[in-house]
LUMGU-786541 format. One record per residue: x, y, z of N, C-alpha, C in turn. Coordinates in pm, 1 decimal. Layout:
REM LUMGU-786541
+----------+----------+----------+----------+----------+----------+----------+----------+----------+
:      n_u :      n_v :      n_w :     ca_u :     ca_v :     ca_w :      c_u :      c_v :      c_w :
+----------+----------+----------+----------+----------+----------+----------+----------+----------+
:        X :        Y :        Z :        X :        Y :        Z :        X :        Y :        Z :
...
+----------+----------+----------+----------+----------+----------+----------+----------+----------+
//
This chain:
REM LUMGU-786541
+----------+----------+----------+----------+----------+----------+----------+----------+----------+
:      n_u :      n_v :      n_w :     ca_u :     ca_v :     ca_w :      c_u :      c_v :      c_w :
+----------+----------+----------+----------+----------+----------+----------+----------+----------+
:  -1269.1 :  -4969.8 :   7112.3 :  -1400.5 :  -4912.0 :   7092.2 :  -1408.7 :  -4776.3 :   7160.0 :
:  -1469.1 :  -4705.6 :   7073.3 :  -1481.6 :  -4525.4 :   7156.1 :  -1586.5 :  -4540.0 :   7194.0 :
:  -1561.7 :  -4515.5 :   7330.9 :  -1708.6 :  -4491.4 :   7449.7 :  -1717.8 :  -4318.3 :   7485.1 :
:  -1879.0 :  -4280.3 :   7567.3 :  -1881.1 :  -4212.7 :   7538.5 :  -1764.4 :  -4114.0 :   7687.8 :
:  -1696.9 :  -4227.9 :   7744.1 :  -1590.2 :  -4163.6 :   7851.0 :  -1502.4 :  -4074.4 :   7751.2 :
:  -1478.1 :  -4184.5 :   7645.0 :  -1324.0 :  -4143.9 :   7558.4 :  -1378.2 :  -3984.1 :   7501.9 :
:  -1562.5 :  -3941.0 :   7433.9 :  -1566.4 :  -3846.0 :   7410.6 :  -1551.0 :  -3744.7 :   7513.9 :
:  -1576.6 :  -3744.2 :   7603.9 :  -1553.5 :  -3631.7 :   7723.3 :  -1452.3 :  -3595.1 :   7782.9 :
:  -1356.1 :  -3684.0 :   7725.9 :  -1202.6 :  -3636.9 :   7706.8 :  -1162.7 :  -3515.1 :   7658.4 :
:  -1241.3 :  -3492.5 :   7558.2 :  -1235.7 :  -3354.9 :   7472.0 :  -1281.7 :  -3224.8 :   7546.0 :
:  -1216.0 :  -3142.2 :   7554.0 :  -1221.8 :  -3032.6 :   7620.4 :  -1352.1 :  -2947.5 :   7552.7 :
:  -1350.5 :  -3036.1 :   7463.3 :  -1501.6 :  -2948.3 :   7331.7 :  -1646.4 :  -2984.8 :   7383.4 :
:  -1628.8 :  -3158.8 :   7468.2 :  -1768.8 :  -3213.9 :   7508.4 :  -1721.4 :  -3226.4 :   7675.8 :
:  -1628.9 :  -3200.1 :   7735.7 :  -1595.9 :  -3207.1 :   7883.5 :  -1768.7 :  -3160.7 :   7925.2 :
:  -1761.8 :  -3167.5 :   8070.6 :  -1937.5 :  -3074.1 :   8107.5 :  -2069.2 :  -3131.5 :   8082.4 :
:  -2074.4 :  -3229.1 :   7947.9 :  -2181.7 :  -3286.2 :   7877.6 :  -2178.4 :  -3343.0 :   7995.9 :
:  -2319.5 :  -3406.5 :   8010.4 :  -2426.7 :  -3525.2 :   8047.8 :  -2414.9 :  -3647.5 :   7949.5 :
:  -2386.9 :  -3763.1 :   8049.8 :  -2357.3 :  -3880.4 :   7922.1 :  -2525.7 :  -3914.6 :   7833.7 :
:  -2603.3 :  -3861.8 :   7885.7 :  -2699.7 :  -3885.2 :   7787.0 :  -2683.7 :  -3759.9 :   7669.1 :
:  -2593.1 :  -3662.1 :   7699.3 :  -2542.0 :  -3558.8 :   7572.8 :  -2446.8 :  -3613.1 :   7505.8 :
:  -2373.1 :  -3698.5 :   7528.9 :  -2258.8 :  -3725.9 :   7526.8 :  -2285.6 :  -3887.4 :   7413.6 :
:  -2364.4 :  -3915.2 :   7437.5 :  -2433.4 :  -4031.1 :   7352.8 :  -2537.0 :  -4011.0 :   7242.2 :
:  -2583.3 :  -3865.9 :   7224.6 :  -2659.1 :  -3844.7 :   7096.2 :  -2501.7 :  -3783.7 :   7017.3 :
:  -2367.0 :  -3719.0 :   7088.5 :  -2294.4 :  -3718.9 :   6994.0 :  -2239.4 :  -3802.2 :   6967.1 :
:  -2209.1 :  -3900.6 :   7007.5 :  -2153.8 :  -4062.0 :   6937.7 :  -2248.2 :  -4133.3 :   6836.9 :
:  -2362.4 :  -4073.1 :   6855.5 :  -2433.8 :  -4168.3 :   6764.3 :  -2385.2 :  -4099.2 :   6618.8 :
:  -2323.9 :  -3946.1 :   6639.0 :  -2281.6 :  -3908.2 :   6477.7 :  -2207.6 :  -3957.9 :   6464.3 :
:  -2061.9 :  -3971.4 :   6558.0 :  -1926.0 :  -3973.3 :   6532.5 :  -1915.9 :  -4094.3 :   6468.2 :
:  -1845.0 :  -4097.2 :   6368.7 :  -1798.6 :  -4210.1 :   6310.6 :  -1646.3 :  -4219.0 :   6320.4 :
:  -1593.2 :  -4321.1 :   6354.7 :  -1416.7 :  -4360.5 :   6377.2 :  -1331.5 :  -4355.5 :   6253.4 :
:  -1211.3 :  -4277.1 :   6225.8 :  -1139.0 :  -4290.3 :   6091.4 :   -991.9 :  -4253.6 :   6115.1 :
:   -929.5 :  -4341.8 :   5998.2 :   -804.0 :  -4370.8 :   6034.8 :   -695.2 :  -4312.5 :   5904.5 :
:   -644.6 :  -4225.7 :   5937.9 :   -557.0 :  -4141.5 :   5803.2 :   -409.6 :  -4166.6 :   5831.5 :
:   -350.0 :  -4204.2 :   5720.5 :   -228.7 :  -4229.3 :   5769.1 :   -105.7 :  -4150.0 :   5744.7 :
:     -5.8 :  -4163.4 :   5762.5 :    142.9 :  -4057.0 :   5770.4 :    112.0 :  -3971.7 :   5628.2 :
:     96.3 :  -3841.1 :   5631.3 :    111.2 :  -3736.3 :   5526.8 :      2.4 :  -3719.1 :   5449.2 :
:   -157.5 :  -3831.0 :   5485.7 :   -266.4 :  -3768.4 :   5463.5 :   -239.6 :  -3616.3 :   5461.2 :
:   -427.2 :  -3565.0 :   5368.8 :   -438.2 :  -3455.4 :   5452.1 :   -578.2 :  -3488.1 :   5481.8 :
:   -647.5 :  -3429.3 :   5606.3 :   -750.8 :  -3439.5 :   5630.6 :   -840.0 :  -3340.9 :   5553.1 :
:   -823.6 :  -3184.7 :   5515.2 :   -886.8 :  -3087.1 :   5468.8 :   -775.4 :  -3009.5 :   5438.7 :
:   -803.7 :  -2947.3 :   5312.7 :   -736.6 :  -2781.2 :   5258.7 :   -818.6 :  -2687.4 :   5304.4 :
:   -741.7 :  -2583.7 :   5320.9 :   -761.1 :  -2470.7 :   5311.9 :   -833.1 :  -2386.0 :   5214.3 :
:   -974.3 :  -2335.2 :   5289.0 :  -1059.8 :  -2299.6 :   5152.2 :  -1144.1 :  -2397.3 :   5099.5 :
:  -1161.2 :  -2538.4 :   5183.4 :  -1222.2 :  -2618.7 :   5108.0 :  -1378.6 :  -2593.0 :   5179.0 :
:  -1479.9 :  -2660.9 :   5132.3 :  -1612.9 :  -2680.8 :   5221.5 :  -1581.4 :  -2775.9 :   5320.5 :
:  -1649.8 :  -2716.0 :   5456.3 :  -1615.4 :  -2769.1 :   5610.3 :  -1740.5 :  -2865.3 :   5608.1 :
:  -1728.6 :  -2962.6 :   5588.2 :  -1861.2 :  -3027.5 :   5634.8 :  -1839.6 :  -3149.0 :   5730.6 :
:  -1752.9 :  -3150.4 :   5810.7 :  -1661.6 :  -3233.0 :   5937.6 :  -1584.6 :  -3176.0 :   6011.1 :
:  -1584.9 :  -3189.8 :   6177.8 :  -1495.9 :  -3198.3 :   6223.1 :  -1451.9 :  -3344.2 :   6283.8 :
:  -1352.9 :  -3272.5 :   6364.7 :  -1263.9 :  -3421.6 :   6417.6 :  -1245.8 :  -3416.5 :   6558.3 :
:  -1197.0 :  -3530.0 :   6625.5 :  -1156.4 :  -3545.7 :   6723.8 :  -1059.8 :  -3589.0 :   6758.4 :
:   -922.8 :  -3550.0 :   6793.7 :   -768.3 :  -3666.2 :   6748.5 :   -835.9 :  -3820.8 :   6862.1 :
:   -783.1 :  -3873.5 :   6856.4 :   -733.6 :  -4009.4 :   6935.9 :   -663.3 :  -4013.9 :   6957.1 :
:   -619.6 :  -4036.6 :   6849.8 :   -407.7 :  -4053.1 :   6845.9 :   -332.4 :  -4037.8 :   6741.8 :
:   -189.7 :  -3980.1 :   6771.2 :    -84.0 :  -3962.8 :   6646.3 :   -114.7 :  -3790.6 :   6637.8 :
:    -31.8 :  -3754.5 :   6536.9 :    -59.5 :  -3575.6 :   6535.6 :    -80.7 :  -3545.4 :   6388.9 :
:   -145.8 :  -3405.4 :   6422.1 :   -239.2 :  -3332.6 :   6316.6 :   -190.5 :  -3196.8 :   6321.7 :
:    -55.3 :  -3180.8 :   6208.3 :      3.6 :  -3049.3 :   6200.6 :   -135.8 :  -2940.8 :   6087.1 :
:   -150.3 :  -2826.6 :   6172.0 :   -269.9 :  -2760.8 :   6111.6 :   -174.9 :  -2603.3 :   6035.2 :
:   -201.3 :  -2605.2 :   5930.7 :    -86.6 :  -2507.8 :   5795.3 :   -169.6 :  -2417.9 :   5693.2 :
:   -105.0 :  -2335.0 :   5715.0 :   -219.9 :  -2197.5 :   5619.0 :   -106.9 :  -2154.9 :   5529.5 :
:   -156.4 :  -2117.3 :   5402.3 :    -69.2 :  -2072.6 :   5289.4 :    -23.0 :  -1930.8 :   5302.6 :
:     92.2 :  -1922.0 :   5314.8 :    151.8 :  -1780.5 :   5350.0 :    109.5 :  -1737.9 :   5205.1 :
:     93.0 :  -1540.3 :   5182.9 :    113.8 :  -1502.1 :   5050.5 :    220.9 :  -1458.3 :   4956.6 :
:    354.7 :  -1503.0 :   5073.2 :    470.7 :  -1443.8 :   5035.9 :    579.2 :  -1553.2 :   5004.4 :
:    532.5 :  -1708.1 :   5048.7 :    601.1 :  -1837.6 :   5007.1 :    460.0 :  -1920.6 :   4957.0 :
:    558.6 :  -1979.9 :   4853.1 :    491.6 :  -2167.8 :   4786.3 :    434.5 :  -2196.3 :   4885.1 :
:    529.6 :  -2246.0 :   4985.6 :    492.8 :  -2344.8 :   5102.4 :    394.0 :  -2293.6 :   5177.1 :
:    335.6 :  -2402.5 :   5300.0 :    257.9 :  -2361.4 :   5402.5 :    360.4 :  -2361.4 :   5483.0 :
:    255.7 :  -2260.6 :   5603.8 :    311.2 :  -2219.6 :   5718.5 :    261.7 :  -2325.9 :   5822.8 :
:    355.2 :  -2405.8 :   5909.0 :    261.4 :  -2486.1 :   6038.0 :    229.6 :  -2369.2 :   6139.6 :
:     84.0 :  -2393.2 :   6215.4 :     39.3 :  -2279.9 :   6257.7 :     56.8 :  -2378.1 :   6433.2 :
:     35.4 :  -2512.1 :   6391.7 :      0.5 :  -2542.6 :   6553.0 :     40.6 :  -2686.2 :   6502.5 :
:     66.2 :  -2765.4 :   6556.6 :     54.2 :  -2850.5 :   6572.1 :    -27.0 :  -2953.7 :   6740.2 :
:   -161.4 :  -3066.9 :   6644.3 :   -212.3 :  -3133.3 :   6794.1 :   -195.8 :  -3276.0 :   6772.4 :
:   -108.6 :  -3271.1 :   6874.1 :   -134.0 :  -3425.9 :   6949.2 :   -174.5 :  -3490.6 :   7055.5 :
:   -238.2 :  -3427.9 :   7118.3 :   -288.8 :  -3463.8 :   7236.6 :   -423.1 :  -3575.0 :   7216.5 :
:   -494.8 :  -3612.0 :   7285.7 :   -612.8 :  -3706.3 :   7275.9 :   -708.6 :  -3610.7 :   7277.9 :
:   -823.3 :  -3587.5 :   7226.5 :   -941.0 :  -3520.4 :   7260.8 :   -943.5 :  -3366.4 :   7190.5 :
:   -816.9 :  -3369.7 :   7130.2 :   -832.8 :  -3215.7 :   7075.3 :   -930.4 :  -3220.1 :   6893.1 :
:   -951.5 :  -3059.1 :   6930.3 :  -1077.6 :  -3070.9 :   6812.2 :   -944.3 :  -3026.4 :   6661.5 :
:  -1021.2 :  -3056.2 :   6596.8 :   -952.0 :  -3068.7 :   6428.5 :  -1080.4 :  -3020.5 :   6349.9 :
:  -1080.9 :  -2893.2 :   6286.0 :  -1164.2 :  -2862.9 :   6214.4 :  -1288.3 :  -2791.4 :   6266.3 :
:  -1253.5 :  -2725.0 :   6311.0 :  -1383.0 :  -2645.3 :   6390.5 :  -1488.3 :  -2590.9 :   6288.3 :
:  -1402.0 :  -2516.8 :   6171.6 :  -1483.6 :  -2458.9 :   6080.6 :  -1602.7 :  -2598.5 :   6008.3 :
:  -1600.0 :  -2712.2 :   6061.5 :  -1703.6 :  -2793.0 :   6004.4 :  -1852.9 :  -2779.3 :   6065.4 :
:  -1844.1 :  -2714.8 :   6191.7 :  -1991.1 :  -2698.7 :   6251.6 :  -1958.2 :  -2509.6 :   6261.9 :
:  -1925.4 :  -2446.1 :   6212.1 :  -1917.5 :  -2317.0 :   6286.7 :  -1938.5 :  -2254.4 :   6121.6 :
:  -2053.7 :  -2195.6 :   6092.6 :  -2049.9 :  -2073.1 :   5966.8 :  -1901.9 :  -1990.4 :   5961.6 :
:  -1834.1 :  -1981.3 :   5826.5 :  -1933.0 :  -1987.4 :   5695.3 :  -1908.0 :  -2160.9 :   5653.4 :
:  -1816.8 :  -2182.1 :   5782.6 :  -1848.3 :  -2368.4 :   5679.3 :  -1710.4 :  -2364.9 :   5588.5 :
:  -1634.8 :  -2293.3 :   5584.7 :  -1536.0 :  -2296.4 :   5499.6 :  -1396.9 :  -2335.2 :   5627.1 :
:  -1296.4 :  -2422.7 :   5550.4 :  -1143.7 :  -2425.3 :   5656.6 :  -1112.1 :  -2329.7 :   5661.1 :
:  -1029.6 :  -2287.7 :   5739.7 :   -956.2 :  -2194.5 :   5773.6 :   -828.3 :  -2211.0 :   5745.4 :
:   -809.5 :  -2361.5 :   5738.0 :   -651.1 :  -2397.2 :   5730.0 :   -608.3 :  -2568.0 :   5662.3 :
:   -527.3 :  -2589.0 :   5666.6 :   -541.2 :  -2757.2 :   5631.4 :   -473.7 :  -2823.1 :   5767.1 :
:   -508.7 :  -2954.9 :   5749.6 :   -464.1 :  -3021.5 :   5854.5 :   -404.4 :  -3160.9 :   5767.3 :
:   -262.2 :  -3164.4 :   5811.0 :   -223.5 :  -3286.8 :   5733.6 :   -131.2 :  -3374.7 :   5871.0 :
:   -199.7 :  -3489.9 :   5841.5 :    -70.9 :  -3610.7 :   5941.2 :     23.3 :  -3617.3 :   5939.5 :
:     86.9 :  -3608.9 :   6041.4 :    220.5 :  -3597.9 :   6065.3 :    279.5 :  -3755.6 :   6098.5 :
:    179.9 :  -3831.3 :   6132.3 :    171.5 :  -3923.5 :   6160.6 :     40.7 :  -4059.6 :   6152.0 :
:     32.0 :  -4183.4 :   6112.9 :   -118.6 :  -4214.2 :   6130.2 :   -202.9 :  -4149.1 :   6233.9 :
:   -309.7 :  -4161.7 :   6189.0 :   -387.8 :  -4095.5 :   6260.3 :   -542.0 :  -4125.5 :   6301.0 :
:   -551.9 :  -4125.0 :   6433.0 :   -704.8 :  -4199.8 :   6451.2 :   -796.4 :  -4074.5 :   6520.6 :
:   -878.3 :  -4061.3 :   6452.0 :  -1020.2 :  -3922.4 :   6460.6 :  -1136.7 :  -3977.5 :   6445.4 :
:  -1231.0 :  -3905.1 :   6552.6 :  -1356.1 :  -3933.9 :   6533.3 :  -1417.8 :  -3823.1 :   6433.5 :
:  -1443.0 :  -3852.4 :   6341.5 :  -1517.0 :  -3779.6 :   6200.6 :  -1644.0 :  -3724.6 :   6240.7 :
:  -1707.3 :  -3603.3 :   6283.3 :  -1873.8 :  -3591.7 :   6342.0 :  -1926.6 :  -3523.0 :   6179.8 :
:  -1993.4 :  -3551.0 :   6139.8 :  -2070.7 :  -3443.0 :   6004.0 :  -2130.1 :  -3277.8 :   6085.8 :
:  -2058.6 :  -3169.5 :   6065.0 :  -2098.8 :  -3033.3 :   6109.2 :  -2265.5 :  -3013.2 :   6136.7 :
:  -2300.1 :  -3072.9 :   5993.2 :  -2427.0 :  -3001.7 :   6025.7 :  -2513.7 :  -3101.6 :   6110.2 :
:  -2531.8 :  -3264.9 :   6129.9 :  -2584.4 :  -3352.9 :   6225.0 :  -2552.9 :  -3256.4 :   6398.8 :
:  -2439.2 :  -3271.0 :   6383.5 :  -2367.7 :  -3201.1 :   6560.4 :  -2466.0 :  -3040.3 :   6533.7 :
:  -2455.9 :  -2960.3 :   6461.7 :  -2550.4 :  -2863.4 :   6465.3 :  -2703.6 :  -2862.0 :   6520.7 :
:  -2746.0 :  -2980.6 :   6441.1 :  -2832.6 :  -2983.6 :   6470.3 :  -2911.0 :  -3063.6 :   6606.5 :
:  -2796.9 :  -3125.2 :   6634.3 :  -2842.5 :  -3166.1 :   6778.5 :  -2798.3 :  -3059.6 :   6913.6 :
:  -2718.8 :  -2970.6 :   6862.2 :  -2727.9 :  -2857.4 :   6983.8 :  -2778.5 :  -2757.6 :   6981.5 :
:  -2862.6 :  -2768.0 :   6861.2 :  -3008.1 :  -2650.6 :   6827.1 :  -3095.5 :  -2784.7 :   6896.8 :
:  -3121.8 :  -2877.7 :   6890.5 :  -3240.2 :  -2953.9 :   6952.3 :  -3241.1 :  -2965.6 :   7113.0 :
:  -3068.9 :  -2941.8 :   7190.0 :  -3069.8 :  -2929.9 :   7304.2 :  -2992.7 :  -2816.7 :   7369.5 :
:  -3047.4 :  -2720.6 :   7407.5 :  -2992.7 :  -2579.1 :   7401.7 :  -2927.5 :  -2548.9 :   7564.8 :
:  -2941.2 :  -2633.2 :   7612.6 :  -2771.3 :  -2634.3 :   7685.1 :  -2691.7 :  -2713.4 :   7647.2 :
:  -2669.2 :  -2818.4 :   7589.4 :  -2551.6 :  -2847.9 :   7545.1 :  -2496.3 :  -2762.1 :   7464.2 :
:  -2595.8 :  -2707.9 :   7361.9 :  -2542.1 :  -2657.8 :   7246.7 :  -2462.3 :  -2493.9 :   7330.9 :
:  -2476.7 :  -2454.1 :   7457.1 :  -2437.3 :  -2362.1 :   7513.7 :  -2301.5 :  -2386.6 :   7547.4 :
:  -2293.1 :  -2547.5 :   7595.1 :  -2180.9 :  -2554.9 :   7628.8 :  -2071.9 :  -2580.1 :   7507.4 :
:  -2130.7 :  -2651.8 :   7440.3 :  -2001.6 :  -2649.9 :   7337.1 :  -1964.2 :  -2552.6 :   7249.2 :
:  -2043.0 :  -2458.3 :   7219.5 :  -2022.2 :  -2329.1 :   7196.5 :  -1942.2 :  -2229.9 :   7226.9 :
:  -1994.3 :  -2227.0 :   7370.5 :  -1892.6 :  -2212.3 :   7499.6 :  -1768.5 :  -2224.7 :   7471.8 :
:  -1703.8 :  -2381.6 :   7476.8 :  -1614.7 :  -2439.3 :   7468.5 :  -1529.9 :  -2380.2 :   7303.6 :
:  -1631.3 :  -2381.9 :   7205.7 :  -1522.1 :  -2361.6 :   7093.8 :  -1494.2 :  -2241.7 :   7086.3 :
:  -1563.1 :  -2129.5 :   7122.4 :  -1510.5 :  -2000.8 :   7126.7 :  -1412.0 :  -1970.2 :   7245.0 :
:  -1322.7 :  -2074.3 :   7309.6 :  -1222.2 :  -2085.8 :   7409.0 :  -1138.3 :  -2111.3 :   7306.1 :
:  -1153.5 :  -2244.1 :   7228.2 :  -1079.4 :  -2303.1 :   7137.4 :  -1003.6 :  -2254.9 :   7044.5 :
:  -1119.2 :  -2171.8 :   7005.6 :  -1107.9 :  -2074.3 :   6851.3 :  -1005.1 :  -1986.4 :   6929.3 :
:  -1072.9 :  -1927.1 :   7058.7 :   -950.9 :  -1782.1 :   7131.5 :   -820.5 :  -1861.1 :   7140.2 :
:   -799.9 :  -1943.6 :   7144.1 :   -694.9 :  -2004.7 :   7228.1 :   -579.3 :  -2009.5 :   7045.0 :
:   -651.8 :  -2073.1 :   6982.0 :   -594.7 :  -2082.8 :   6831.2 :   -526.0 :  -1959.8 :   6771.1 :
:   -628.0 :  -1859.9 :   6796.9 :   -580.1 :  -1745.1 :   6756.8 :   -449.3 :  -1653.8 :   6805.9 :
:   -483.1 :  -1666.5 :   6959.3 :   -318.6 :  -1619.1 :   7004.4 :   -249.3 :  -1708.6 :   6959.7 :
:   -208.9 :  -1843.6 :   6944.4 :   -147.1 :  -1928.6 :   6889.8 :    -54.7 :  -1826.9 :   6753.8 :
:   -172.6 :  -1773.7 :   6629.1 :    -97.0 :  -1723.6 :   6565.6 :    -36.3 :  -1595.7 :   6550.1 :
:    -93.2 :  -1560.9 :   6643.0 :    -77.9 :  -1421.9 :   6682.1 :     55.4 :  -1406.1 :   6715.5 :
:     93.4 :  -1500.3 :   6831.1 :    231.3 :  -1538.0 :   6858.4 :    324.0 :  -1557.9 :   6729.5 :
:    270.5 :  -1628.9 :   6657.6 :    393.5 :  -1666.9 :   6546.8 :    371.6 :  -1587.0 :   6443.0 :
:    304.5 :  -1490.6 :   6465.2 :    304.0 :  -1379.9 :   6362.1 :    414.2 :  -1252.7 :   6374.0 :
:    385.1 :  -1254.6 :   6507.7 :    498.3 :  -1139.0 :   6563.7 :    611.3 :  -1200.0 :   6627.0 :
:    661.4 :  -1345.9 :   6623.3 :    757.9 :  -1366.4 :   6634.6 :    804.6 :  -1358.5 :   6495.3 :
:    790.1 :  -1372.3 :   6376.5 :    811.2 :  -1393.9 :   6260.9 :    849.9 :  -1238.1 :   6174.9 :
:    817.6 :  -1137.2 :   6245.3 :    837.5 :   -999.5 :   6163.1 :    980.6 :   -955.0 :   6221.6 :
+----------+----------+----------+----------+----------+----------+----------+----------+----------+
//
């Protein structure tokens, strides 16, 4: 059972107040994808993010110069976010995320989590906070494998 300890695992809700921490469980719903799912394409409408649990979530953007995707990151850790673009405008992926392995995520609907950190405006500071670390942190990610790659 996911309690709301297991959410504050996440470096996305770390800081919360367990009474913050329990209006976001009341979105999260538990889901289980297995080896070579994909969770979201690239370009699709964001209307979820995730939370890993467990197993990994290789995240892949379509180069314009190969068929294939490119892996940009791969997460396996517990608590890492999957899908940011589901609460963050324009709402569109940025990338796909496919299992590398089964996979257990807490599913939140973007716009519910939106709207509960417009209803409580420090949380919604902090996780904000938090994803624009996330998002920075992602980005050197490809930044790195951009200019290792030329």
């Amino acid at each position: 059972m996911i309690t709301t300890h297991t959410l504050s695992q996440s470096a996305l809700f770390a800081d919360l107040s367990d009474t913050q921490l329990a209006t976001i469980m009341a979105l999260a719903e538990e889901a289980t994808y297995g080896q070579g799912e994909t969770l979201f394409q690239e370009g699709a409408a964001a209307s979820h993010l995730y939370i890993l649990l467990s197993g990994e979530v290789r995240i892949e953007v379509q180069s314009n110069t190969s068929p294939q995707r490119l892996a940009t990151t791969s997460l396996n850790r517990p608590g890492q976010l999957v899908g940011w673009s589901g609460f963050v405008a324009p709402h569109s992926y940025t990338a796909a995320a496919v299992c590398q392995t089964e996979c257990r995520l807490l599913a939140i609907p973007g716009a519910a989590l939106m709207g509960a950190l417009e209803d409580d405006p420090a949380m919604g500071f902090i996780v904000m906070r938090r994803t624009a670390e996330l998002i920075s942190g992602r980005l050197r990610n490809i930044q790195h494998f951009v200019l290792k790659s030329l």
